[in-house]
C-alpha positions in Angstrom: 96.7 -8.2 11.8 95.5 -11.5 9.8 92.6 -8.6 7.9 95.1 -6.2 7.2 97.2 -8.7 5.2 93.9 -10.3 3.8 93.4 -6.4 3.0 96.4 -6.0 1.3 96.8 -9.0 -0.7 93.5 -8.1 -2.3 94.5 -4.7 -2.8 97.5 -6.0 -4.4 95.5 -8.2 -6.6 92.5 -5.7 -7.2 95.6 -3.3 -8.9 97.6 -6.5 -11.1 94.2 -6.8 -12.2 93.7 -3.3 -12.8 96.9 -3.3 -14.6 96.5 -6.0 -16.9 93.2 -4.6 -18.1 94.8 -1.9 -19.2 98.1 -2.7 -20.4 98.7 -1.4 -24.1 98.2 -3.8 -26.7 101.4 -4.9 -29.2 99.3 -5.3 -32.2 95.5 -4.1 -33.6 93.7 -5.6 -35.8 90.4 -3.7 -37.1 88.4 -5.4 -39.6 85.7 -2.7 -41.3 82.6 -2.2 -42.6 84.1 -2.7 -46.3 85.7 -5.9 -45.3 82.3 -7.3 -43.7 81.0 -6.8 -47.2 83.2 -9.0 -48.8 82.9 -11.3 -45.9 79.2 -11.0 -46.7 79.0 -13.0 -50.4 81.1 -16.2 -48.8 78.8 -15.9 -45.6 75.6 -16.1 -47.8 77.4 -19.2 -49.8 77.4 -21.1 -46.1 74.2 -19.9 -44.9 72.7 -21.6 -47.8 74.8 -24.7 -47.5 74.0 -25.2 -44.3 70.0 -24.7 -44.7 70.3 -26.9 -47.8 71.4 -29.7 -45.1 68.2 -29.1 -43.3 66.9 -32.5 -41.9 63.0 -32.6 -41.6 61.3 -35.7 -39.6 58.7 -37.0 -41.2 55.0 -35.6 -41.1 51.8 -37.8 -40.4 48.5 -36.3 -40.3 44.9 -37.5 -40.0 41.5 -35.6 -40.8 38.7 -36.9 -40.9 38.7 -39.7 -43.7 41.6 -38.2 -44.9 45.6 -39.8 -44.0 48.9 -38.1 -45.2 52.3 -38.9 -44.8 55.1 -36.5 -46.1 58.9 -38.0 -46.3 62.1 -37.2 -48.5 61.5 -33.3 -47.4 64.7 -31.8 -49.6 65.6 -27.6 -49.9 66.0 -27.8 -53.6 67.1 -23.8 -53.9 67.1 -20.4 -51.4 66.9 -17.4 -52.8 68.1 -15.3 -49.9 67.9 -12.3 -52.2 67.6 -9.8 -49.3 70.6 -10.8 -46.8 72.1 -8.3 -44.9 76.1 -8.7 -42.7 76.6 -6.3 -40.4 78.3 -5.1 -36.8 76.3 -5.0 -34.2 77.8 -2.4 -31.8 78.9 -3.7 -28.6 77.8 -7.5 -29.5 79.6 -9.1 -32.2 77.8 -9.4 -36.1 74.1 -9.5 -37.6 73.0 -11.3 -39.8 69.9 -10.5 -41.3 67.7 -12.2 -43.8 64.4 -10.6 -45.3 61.5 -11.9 -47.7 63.1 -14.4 -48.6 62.2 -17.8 -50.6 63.2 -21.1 -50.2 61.9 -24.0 -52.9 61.8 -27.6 -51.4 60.4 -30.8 -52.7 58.7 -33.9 -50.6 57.2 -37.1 -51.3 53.7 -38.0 -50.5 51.6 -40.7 -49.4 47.6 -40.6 -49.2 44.8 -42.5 -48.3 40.8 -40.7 -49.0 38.5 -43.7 -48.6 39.7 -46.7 -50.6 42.0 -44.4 -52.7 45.8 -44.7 -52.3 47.6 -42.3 -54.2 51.6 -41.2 -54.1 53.5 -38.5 -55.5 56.3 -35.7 -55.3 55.1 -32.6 -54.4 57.0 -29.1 -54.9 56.1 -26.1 -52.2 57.9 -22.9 -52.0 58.1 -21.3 -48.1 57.9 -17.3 -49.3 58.6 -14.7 -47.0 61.4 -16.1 -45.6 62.6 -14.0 -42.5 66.0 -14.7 -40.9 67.4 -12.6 -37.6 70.7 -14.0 -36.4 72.6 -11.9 -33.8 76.4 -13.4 -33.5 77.9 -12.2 -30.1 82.0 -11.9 -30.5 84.6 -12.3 -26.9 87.6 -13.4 -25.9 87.7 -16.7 -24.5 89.8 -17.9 -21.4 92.6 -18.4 -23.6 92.5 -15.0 -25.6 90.9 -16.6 -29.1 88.0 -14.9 -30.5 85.0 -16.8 -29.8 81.5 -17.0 -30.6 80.3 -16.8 -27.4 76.5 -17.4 -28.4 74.0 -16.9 -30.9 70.6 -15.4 -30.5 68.1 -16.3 -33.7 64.7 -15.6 -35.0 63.2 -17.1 -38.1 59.6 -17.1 -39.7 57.7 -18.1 -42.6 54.8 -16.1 -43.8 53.2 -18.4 -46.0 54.1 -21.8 -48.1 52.7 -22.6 -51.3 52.2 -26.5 -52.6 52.3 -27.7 -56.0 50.1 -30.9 -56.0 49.8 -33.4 -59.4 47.7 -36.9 -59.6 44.4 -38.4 -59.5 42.6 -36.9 -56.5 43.6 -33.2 -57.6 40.5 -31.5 -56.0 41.3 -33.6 -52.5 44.9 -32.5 -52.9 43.6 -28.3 -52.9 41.6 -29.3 -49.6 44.5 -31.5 -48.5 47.4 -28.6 -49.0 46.2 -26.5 -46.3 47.3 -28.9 -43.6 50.3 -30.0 -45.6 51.5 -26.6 -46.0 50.7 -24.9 -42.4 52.4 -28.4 -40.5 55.5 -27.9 -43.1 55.8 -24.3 -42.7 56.0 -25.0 -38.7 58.7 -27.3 -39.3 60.6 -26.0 -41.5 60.7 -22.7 -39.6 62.2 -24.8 -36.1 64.6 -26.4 -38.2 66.7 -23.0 -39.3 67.8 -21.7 -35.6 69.2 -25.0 -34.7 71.1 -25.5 -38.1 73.0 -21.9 -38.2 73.2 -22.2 -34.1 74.8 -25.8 -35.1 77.0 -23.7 -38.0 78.2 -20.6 -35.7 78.5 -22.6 -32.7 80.8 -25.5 -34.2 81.5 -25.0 -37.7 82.5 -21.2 -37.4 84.2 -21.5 -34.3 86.5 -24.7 -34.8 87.7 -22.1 -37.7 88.2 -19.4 -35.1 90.7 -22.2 -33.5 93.3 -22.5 -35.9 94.0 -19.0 -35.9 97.4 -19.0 -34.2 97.4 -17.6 -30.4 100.7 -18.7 -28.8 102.6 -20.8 -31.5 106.6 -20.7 -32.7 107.9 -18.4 -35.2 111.5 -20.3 -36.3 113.4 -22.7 -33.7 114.3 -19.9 -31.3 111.3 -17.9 -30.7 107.6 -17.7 -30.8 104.4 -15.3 -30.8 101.7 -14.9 -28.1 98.8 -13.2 -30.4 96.0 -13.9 -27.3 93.4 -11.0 -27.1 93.8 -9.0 -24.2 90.2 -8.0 -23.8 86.7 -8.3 -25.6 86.6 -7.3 -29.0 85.5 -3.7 -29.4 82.4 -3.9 -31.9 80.9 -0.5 -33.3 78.8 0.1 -36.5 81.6 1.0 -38.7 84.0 -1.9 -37.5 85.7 -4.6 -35.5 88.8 -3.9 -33.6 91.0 -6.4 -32.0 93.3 -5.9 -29.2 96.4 -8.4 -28.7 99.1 -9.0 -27.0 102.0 -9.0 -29.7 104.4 -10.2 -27.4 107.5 -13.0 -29.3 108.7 -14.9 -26.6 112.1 -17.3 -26.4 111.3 -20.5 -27.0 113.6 -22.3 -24.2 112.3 -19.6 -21.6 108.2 -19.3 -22.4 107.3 -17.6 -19.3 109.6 -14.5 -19.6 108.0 -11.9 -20.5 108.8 -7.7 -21.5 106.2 -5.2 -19.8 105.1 -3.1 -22.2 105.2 0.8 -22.0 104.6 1.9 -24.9 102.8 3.6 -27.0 99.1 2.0 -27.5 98.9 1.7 -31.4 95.8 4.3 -32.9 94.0 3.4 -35.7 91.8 6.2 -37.2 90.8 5.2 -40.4 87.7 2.8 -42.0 88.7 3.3 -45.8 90.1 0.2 -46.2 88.6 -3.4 -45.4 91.4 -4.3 -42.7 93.7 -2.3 -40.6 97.0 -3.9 -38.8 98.6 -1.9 -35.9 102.1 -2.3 -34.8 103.8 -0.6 -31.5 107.6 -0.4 -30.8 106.6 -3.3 -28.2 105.9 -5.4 -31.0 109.1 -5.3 -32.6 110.9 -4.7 -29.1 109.6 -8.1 -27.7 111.1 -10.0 -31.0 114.5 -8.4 -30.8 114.9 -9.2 -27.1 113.5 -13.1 -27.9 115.8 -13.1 -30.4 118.8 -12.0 -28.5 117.8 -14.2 -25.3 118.5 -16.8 -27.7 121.7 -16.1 -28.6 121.2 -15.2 -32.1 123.1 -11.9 -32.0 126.2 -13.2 -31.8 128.3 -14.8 -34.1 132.2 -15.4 -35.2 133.9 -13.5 -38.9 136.5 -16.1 -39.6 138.2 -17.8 -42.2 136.4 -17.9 -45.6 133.7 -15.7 -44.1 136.8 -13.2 -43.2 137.3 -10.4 -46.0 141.0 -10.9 -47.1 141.4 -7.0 -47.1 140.2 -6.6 -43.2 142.6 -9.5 -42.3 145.1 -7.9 -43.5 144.5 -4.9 -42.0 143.5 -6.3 -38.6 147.0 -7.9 -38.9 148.9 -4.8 -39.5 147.0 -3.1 -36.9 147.9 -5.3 -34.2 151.4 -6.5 -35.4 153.1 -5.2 -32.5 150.6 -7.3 -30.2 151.2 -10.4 -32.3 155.0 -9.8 -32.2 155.0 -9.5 -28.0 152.9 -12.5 -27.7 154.9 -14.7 -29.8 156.3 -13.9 -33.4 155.3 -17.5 -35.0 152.1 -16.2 -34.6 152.4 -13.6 -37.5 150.5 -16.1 -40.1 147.8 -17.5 -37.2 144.5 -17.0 -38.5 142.5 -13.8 -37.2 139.0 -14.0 -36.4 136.1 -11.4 -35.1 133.9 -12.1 -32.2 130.7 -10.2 -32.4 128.0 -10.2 -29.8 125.1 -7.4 -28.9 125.4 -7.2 -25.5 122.2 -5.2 -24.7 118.6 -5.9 -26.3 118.5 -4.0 -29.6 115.9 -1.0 -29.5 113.3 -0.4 -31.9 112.4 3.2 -32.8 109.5 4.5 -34.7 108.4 7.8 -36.3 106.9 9.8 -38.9 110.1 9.5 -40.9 110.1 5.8 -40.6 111.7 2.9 -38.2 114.8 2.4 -37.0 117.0 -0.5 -35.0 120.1 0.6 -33.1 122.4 -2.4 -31.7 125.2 -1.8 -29.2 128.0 -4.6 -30.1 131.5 -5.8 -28.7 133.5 -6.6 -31.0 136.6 -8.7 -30.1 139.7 -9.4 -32.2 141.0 -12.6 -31.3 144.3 -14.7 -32.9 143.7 -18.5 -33.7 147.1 -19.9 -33.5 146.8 -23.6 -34.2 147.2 -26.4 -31.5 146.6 -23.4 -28.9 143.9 -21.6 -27.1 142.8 -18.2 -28.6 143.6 -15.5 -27.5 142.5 -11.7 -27.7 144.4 -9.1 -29.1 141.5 -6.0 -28.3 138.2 -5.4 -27.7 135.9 -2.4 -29.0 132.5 -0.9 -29.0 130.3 -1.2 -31.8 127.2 1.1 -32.3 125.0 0.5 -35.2 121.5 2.2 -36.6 119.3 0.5 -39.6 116.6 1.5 -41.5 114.1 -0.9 -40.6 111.8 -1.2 -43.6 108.4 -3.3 -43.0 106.3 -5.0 -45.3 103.5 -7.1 -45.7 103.0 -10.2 -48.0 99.7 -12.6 -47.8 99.7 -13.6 -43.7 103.3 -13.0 -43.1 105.0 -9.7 -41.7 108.6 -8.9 -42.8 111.4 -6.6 -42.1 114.2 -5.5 -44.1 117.3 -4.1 -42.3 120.5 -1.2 -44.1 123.3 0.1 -42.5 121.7 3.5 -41.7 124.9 4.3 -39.2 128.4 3.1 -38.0 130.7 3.4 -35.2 133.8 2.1 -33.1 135.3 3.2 -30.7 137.6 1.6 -28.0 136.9 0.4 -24.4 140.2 1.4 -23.0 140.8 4.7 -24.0 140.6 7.9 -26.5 143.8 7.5 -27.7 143.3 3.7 -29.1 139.8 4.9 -30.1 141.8 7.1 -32.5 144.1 4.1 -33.8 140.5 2.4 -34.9 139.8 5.2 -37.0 141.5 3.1 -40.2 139.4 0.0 -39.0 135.6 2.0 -39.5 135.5 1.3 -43.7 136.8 -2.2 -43.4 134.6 -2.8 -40.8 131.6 -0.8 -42.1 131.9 -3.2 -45.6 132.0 -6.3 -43.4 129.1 -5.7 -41.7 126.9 -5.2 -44.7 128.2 -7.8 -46.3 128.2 -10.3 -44.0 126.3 -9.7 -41.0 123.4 -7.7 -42.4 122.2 -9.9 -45.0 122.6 -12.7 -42.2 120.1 -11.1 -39.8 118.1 -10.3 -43.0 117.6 -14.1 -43.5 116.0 -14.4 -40.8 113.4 -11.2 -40.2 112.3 -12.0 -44.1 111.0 -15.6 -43.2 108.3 -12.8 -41.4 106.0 -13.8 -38.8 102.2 -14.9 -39.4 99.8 -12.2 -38.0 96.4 -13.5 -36.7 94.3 -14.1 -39.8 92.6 -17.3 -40.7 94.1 -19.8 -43.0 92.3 -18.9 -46.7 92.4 -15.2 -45.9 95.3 -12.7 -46.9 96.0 -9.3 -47.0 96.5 -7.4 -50.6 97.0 -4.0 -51.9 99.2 -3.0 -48.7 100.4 1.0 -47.4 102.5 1.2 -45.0 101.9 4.0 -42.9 104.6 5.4 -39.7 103.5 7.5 -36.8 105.3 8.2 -33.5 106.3 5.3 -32.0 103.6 2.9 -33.7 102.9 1.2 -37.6 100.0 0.9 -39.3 98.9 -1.1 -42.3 96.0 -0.4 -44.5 95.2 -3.5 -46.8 92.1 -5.0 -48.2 91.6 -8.8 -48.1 91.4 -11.7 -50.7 89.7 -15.1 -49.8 92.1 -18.0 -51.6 89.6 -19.9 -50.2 85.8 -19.9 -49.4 84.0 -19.5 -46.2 83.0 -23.7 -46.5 86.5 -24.5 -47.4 87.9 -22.9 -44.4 85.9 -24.6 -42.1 86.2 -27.7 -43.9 90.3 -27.6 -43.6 89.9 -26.0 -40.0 87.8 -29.8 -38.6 89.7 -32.3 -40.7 93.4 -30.3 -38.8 
């Protein structure tokens, strides 16, 4: 008995597991081969302020009658003329440096005999060879990580520039200088760009926003759901996209639908959006009580007061005829999660509403004088500025209709302009305020999208942008440790 539940409860977990592999992702992000390029210029900028930092011990050496010692070693330029970026497919990014110089000046001290002599040399290390293999995953708490770095670097030969008094014992002297630097020099450049990807990059990589609060009501979980998906042409990233209510974090909205497809490379980035995306925000939102709210007083049209008073005179007039003047007031609340719906033609939002009349009669309790149904449609029109996603809402479509019965459905029939005009006067521009704040999507500080198309497909967005660096690769890293 005790193995068949061991046997089920690992079953059970065997398929959750199963499950959440495989569960569609809310939001892509593919970075291609076009945005790698201009990745590669503020790559090549670190690269060669990080090797410029190189630290090189000092270097004793004795021959014969011969002593050296080399200090003050300092990279004076690289010219890392032939530097490749590049995907790796199935590992993460490449970079790849080829015959290559770097120019470098040291101080010497030597001692031939009785003869002290000290100086500045210059050398130059040519055929400079760099192989640095990045490897990309998601980390236990769904950031992209550099997981490790694999690198290979050589020197095929180093040339010395030597001036003073002992000039022929400085041509004799420059083949051990040069072969002893070259070593060093070439077991310095692993550690110093494993030190850069390892730390530098990925302390950068932290400040891109995986769980973190929108407004005061909801937040975003952006955590990858798998490994990033490397191929020659492009990185693509999988997340979650999944807003959450703030006071209630560990809800959460399964998602079925439709996994997001993105089929082009023209551009240098690509941003995916399903309806589970936009779903998950509508039901944080509405969790938290934003869809509903009260049309009264100054916020009350004069001409739909009036009318809701005529309209329900006789109700005023049963209940109490002092009441005539009592201020009216509308109660509006969705009372099912909005749905998001997304096609060819473009997005939509419908809302379901009740819609409650009520009568404020001073020194008393309110009280209601109907109730209807309220079903709406908008145009949901989505946009893209810098970091930050934003939605714009119209009035696509309209309706009211009683809870009670056909015939009072029919007596609402004067309300639907009133009403209609209300509602895009006052309500729409109210839930406008809010979705055009827009939501950060998972790029790192420095880095924003430009030059956006907005393209719809059946049941999923997609954005085709390219990407602008208001900052450089060393700044970004900079702002990211001092956070």
């Amino acid at each position: 008995m005790t193995s068949c539940l061991l046997s089920l409860l690992f079953f059970s977990f065997l398929s959750s597991a199963a499950a959440a592999a495989t569960q569609p992702a809310g939001c892509k992000i593919r970075i291609t081969d076009r945005g790698l390029e201009l990745l590669k210029s503020e790559t090549l900028k670190f690269v060669e302020e990080e090797l410029s930092n190189i630290t090189i011990p000092e270097m004793k050496g004795k021959d014969g009658r011969f002593q050296y010692t080399i200090t003050d070693v300092k990279i004076m330029e690289l010219n890392l003329t032939h530097a490749d970026l590049q995907f790796y497919p199935q590992v993460g990014l490449l970079f790849d440096v080829q015959n290559s110089s770097i120019s470098l000046s040291f101080y010497r001290r030597v001692l031939y005999w009785f003869f002290y002599d000290t100086g500045n040399i210059n050398a130059s290390a040519e055929g400079v060879n760099i192989n640095t293999v990045l490897n990309l995953i998601r980390d236990d708490e769904g950031r992209l990580k550099i997981n490790n770095i694999t690198c290979d670097a050589s020197i095929a030969h180093m040339r010395a520039q030597f001036s003073g008094t002992l000039g022929r014992v400085y041509d004799f002297l420059s083949t051990f200088v040069t072969s002893g630097m070259r070593f060093l020099l070439s077991q310095q450049i692993c550690p110093a760009l494993e030190h850069a990807a390892l730390v530098h990059m990925n302390s950068m990589l932290e400040t891109i926003p995986v769980r973190t609060e929108v407004d005061g009501y909801i937040g975003i979980d952006y955590s990858l759901i798998n490994n990033p998906v490397v191929t020659s042409r492009g990185l693509d990233m999988n997340f979650r996209g999944m807003f959450f209510e703030l006071s209630n974090q560990n809800e959460t909205l399964v998602n079925t639908a439709v996994d997001p497809v993105i089929m082009a490379y023209e551009r240098m980035v690509y941003l995916a959006l399903s309806e589970y995306f936009f779903d998950s925000g509508l039901l944080a939102y509405y969790r938290a009580g934003i869809f509903e709210m009260d049309i009264v007083n100054e916020k009350m049209p004069k001409d739909l007061e009036m009318l809701l008073r005529t309209t329900y005179s006789v109700a005023i007039m049963v209940q109490n005829p002092g009441l005539m003047d009592a201020p009216i007031s509308l109660h509006l609340a969705v009372n099912v999660p909005p749905k998001t719906t997304i096609k060819t033609s473009g997005a939509t939002v419908a809302m379901k509403a009740t819609v409650k009349v009520m009568l404020l009669p001073a020194g008393r309790p309110p009280f209601q004088l109907s109730s209807m149904t309220m079903e709406t449609k908008f145009n949901a029109k989505v946009s893209m500025k810098g970091k930050r996603l934003a939605v714009h809402l119209d009035l696509r479509r309209f309706k009211i209709f009683s809870n009670k019965s056909a015939l009072e459905s029919l007596a609402l029939i004067p309300l639907q302009g009133p009403l209609k005009t209300m509602l895009q006067m006052s309500v729409v521009p109210l839930i406008n305020n809010w979705t055009k704040r827009g939501v950060q999507i998972p790029l790192a500080d420095g880095m924003d999208f430009i030059e956006e198309v907005v393209e719809y497909h059946n049941g999923f967005i997609v954005i085709g942008a390219n990407l602008h660096f208001s900052k450089g690769l060393r700044e970004m890293v900079a702002g990211s440790e001092t956070d």
